[in-house]
C-alpha positions, 0 to 999 in steps of 0.5 A: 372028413371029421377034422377041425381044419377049415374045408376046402372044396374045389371044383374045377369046370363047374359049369360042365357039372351034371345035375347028380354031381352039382346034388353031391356038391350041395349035400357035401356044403350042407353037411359041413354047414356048421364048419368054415368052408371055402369054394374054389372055383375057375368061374365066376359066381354067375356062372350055370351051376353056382347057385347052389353054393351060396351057403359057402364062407368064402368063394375064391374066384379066379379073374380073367387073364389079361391078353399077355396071360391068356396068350401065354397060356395058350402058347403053353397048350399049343407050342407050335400054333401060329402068333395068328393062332393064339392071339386069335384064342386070347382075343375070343376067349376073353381071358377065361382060363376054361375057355382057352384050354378047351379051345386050344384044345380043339386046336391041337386035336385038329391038328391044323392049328390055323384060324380056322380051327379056332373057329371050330374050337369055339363052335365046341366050346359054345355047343356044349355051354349051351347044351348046359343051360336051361330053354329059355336061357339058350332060346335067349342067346341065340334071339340075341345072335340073330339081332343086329349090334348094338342090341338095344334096351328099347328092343330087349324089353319089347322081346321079353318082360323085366321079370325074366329077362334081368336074370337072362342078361345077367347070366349071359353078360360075363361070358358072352355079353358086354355093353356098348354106347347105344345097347348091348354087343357079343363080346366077339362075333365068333361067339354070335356065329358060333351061337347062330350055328346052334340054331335049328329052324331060324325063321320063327325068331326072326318071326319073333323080332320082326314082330318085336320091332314093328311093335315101336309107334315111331320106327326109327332108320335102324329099327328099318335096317334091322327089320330088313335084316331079319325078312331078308334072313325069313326070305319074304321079298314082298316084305323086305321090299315094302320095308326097303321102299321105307327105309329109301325115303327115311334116308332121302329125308335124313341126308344119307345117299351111302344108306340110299344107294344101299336100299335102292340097290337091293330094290332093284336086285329084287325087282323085275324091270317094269318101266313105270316102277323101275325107271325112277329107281334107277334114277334116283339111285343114279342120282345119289351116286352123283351125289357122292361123287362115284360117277363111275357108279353112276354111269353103270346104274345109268347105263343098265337102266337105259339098256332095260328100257330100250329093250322093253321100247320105253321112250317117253319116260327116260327124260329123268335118266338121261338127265342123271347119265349126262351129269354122271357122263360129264363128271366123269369127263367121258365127253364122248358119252356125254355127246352120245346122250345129248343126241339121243335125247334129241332124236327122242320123243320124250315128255316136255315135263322129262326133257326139263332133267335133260336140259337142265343137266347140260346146262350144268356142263355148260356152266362148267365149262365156261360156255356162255353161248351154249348156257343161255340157249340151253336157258331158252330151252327149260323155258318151254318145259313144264314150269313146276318146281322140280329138280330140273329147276333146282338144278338149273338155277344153282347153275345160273347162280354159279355162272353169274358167280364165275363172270364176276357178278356176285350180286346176281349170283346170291339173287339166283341162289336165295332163288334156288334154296328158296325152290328147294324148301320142299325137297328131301335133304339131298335135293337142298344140298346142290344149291348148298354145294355150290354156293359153298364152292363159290364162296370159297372162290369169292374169299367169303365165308360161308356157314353149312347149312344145319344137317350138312356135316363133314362127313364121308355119307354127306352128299357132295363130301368131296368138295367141303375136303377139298375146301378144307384143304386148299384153305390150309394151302392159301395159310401156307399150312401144306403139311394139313393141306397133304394129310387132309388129301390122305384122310380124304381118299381113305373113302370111296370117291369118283375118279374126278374127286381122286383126280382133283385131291391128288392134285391138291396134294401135289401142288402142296408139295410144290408150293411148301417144298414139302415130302409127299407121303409114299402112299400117294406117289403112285397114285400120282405116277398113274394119273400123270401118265393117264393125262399124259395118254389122254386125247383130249386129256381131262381137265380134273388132271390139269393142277396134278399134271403141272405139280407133277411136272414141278416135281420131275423137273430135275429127275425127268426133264423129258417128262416133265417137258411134256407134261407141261407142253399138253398142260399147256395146250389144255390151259389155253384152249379153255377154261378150267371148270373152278372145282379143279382148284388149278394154280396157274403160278405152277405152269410158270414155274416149271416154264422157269425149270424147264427154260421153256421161254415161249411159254412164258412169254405166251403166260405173260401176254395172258393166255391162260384162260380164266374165269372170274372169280377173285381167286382166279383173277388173283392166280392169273395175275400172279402167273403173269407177273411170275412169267414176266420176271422170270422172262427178265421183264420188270413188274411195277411195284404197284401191281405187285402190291395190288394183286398182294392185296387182292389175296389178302382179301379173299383169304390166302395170306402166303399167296400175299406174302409171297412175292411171285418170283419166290412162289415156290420157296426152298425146301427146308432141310433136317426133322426140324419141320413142325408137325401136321395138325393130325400129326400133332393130334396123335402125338398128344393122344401118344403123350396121353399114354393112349395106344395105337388103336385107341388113338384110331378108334379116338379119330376114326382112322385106320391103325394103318394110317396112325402107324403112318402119321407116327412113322411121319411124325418120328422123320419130322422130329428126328425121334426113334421111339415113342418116348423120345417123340413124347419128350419132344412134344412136351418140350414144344409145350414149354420151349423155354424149359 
């Protein structure tokens, strides 16, 4: 211990040293204070045990591994764990070579060596790391695994005062802690849980949190959710559902249906049925399924709710709920429902104020299905109700608006919208929305632009998202962009839909396909197969299947003529017996051409003369010309030049150049051969996110996709331009940068 050399002292696991070997430490670095000494240890300085070494020259610190190292150290630990197994070790133990060998070996003295037991290995690790620390630091980890990420500064500061909790945050960020966009995240949940689980009596913490967040002078909708969280956790029902009724209107304010179905769900779960409370639940949650477009949804809340009043013989307040069930029942096409429930509301005494729901509702059906007769009566009807401004109203004249819209009036259709927005000023965010909704369809059918509203954005949680997609991408469709229109459909139906939305977007897809000459992506093969057996089996068979029946039929025409021959004789039917609602976003041209395919002359003579049913709009009128003249040519008959460049000018005018540059007897051109095909816009967003060097699931993280889904576009992406790897893919797009380099 006397010589002249430098001294070295290591030290391996610091921070599991008891207290009487970390004094032997510190007496041994004061009694060569005067020497040149160096420490050496596997953890970083900020570890539990390090500050009593401060006084050393050096401190060689080894880093994290990175995930191919720690991996491999694992793997050397434990030869025989599964990939699962060790990716899963490299992953929690943030490459911290302590963590890794203690977890591995728990592993192996497990002797499973599955998943599971690396849950265990870091119950044990993170035990005994706890069991190390001082009270307030441990007390300060397990309030923080109690917390819902991201666990914001505001919250921290609010839990504990600045002097004692910098120390806290910086002794804990290393090991457990890392920090995220909007406050502070574990650096995986195993830590959080495994720290949760070290955790005797929860309910005074969660105490603790509660008190902390409502202490805030303005709460915003996460500081509801995580309030929720901790009273659902302390098991307070008359609290939760205080703040659940808090968070259910901050949503309805904020534009949220996905965050207000979630609220109103669990009020119900909580609630007993009382029909004056629990009605207008039911209503409300109903209504905001609708909204996105999960009829099904919606007719269960529906349908469980009118069950529960009749029981407790509630009649006279079931006005709104019906009124939310028929829309449900309609957008569903379940037709027989939809009759069961106008009955019903007739031979029941409900309120005049109520009735307005009900009437309203079928005045939207009615709209939908083109019935003027029907509409006007049913107008004669609210008329006598309650003349409030309500949703009934609101509803009502965004349906009148719409149907001016479809008979071609479009000036007394901008009249009756200005009207509907103007009575849905004082209304949450949601209720604006349905005028807002079908005036952005209508304007697409007018050929005219139309700017959404402020708050309403392209995104999945937005009320009525399904039709701003499918407006997307049947504009790329009319550009003749039908790779952008497919891959819009694909992303689209990543998020939970009705089956009248799916119906309509697997639509659009295949008529893409049809209309580009295009490959559809496996992943929707099947889900086309199903539904063109479903209108297929159908009586009568949905109108939201039409355009999907046609396509396919064009599809199968030379793989399945018998198929496709019958999908086209019910198409048909269907076609000519009524009109189509204009959200199914039907192509007649498609009819005529697989009528060509098929040889089927009858029913292009009968296409020809016009019997297909429409409606109005521009773009209707335009489609039914352009099937018509399709079906005169292909029937041998000339079309005057004249009408050709009429119609031709009629879709320019509202927007859809290749319908204008097509001529009618080339609607559907030839498919391109070989990869030369260019790439779809989310295609070539991946590949310059590729050439950036970016990885998988950065670029998914990037898009807000699933890696699944990047790995698809790639696999897309390498047919197209004929590579077999990235590089070669990365060469290509850089070239198509520079064409003449």
């Amino acid at each position: 211990m006397l010589l002249d050399w430098p001294t070295l002292i290591a030290v391996d696991d610091i921070q599991w040293c008891d207290p009487e070997s970390l004094a032997l430490l510190e007496r041994l670095i004061e009694r060569f204070a005067d020497r040149p000494l160096a420490f050496v240890s596997v953890e970083r300085q900020n570890e539990p045990g390090w500050d009593g070494f401060g006084q050393s020259d050096e401190a060689i610190v080894l880093e994290a591994f990175s995930s191919s190292d720690a991996e491999r150290l694992a793997r050397s630990l434990i030869p025989n764990a599964s990939d699962n197994v060790i990716a899963r070790i490299a992953e929690v133990s943030a490459g911290r070579a302590i963590d890794i060998v203690a977890i591995a070996e728990s592993v192996e003295a497990a002797g499973a060596g599955e998943i599971g037991s690396v849950a265990s290995g870091i119950r044990a690790v993170v035990a005994r790391d706890l069991a190390q620390l001082p009270l307030a630091q441990r007390e300060f980890l397990q309030i923080l695994a109690l917390i819902e990420e991201p666990i914001t500064p505001e919250l921290l500061h609010r839990l504990w005062d600045e002097e004692r909790l910098l120390p806290m945050l910086e002794a804990s960020a290393e090991r457990y802690l890392t920090t995220g966009t909007n406050g502070f995240l574990f650096r995986h949940s195993a830590l959080a849980q495994a720290i949760r689980e070290t955790i005797p009596i929860e309910i005074p913490y969660r105490r603790r949190i509660i008190s902390a967040v409502t202490k805030q002078a303005t709460l915003a909708i996460p500081d509801l959710e995580q309030i929720i969280a901790q009273i659902r956790a302390c098991g307070d029902t008359t609290l939760e559902l205080d703040y659940l009724e808090r968070l259910a209107g901050a949503a309805s304010a904020a534009n949220e249906p996905l965050l207000l179905v979630r609220a109103l769900e669990r009020r119900i779960e909580l609630t007993p049925f009382n029909a004056n409370d629990s009605l207008p639940l039911y209503t409300q949650l109903s209504m905001a399924y609708n909204s996105l477009n999960r009829e099904r949804e919606a007719i269960r809340v529906c349908s469980s709710g009118l069950n529960l009043a009749t029981l407790s013989h509630t009649q006279k307040t079931i006005g709104p709920l019906i009124g939310s069930y028929l829309m449900a029942a309609w957008l569903a096409e379940d037709r027989d429902t939809f009759d069961y429930l106008c009955l019903l509301s007739d031979s029941t005494r409900i309120e005049k104020h109520d009735k307005a729901q009900i009437i309203s509702a079928r005045m939207y059906a009615a709209m939908d299905a083109f019935d003027e007769t029907m509409f006007l009566h049913l107008k004669t009807e609210l008329l006598d109700c309650d003349g409030e401004f309500t949703l009934a109203q609101v509803r009502a004249a965004a349906s009148e608006a719409f149907f001016a819209a479809r008979k071609g009036n479009q000036s007394e259709a901008m009249a009756h919208f200005a009207r509907a927005r103007q009575i849905t000023r004082t209304f949450p965010k949601m209720v604006q929305a349905i005028p807002d909704n079908m005036e952005m369809i209508a304007a697409f059918f007018q050929g005219r632009e139309y700017e959404l509203p402020v708050g309403f954005a392209d995104a999945a949680s937005q009320p009525f998202y399904f039709y701003l997609r499918a407006i997307t991408a049947m504009k790329a469709v009319a550009n003749g962009h039908f790779a952008d229109a497919i891959e819009c459909v694909v992303d689209s139906l990543v998020f939970d839909s009705g089956s009248y939305a799916r119906n309509v977007l697997l639509g659009i897809a295949a008529s893409a396909a049809v209309l580009g000459g295009v490959d559809l992506p496996k992943s929707l093969l099947d889900p086309l197969s199903a539904a063109a057996a479903q209108f297929m089996h159908s009586s009568p068979p949905p109108h939201s299947l039409l355009p999907l029946a046609t396509a396919y039929a064009a599809l199968q025409s030379r793989r399945d003529a018998s198929l496709s021959r019958a999908l086209v004789t019910k198409a048909a039917a269907l076609w000519t017996s009524s009109t189509p609602p204009s959200g199914v976003f039907a192509i007649p041209a498609l009819l005529a051409r697989c009528a060509t395919s098929l040889g089927d002359r009858d029913l292009l003579l009968r296409i020809a003369h016009g019997d297909l049913k429409a409606d109005r709009f521009p773009w209707s009128l335009a489609h039914h010309q352009l099937a018509t003249q399709f079906a005169a040519l292909a029937c041998g008959n000339s079309v005057p030049k004249a009408e050709l460049d009429a119609n031709a000018a009629a879709f320019t005018a509202i927007g859809a150049p290749f319908f204008a540059t097509v001529h009618a007897s080339h609607v559907m051109p030839k498919k391109e051969k070989g990869n030369g095909s260019r790439l779809s816009r989310r295609e070539r967003e991946i590949v310059e996110l590729i050439s950036a060097g970016r990885t998988n699931r950065e670029i998914a993280i990037t898009l807000s996709l699933s890696e699944r889904t990047v790995e698809g576009h790639i696999a897309n992406a390498f047919n197209r331009v004929g590579a077999s790897s990235r590089s070669q893919l990365v060469a290509w797009y850089l070239r198509s940068l520079n064409p003449v380099a």
